[in-house]
C-alpha positions in Angstrom: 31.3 56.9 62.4 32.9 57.2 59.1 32.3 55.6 55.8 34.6 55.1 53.0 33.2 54.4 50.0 34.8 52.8 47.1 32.7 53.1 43.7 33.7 50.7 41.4 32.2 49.9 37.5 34.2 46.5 36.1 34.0 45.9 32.7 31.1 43.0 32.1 33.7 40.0 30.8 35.4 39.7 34.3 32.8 41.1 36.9 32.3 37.8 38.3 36.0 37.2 39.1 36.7 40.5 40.3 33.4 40.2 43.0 34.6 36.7 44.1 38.1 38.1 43.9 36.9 41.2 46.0 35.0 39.2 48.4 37.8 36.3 49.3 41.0 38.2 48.9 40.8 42.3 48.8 38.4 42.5 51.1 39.6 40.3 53.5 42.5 42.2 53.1 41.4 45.7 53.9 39.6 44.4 57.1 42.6 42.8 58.1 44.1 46.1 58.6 42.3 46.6 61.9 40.6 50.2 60.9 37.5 49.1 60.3 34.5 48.3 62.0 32.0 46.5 59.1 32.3 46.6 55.6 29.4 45.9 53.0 29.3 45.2 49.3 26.7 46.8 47.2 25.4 46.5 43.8 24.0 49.8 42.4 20.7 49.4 40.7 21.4 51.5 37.2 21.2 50.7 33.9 24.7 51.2 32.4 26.1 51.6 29.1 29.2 49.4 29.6 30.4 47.3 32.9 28.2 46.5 36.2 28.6 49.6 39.2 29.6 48.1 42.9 29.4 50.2 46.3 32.3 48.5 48.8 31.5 50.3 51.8 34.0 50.5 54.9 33.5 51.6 58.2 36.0 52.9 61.1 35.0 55.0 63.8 36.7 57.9 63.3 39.2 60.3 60.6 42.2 59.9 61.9 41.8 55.6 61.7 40.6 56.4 58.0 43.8 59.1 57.5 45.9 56.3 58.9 44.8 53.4 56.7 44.8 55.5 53.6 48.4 56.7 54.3 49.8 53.3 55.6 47.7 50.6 53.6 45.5 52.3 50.8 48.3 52.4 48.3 49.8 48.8 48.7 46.2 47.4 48.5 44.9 50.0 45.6 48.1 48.6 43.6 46.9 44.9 43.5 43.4 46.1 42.4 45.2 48.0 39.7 47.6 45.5 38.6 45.3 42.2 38.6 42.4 44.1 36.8 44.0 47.1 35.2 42.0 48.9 32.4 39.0 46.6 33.1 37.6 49.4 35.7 37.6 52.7 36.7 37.0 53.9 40.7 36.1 56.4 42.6 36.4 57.2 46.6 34.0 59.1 48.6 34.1 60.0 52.2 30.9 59.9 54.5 30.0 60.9 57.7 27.1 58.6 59.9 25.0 61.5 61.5 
């Protein structure tokens, strides 16, 4: 099993329409892909300086379903995030490994 994590800090004055935003539309999206498995959405517990920090965490069950949504769907889907909420967060991606 594979996890793909997306790290995300939004900026304070529009973290609640980005998480219902995340949670009715880009989410939503992502799954409908058909590469994942489960997806969860996490708040990370740390004081910050500016913005709140989320985990999104996707599952798929293997590389080459995570190689094959990040070359077919990740860019189209990264775009909308970017374009609807652009310089209001920054992100970062991490892959895991379930062992």
């Amino acid at each position: 099993m594979i996890i793909y994590n997306v790290t995300i800090n939004i900026e304070n004055d529009v973290r609640e329409e980005w998480l219902q935003w995340m949670k009715q539309r880009h989410i939503p999206d992502v799954m409908a892909t058909g590469y994942f498995i489960e997806n969860k959405i996490c708040k990370v517990l740390v004081d910050e300086e500016q913005g709140t920090t989320y985990s999104i965490q996707y599952t798929c069950a293997n590389m080459e379903d995570l190689e094959e949504y990040r070359r077919d769907h990740a860019p189209r889907l990264q775009k909308e995030v970017n374009d609807k909420y652009a310089n209001k967060f920054v992100a970062f991606r991490t892959v895991l490994e379930v062992v």
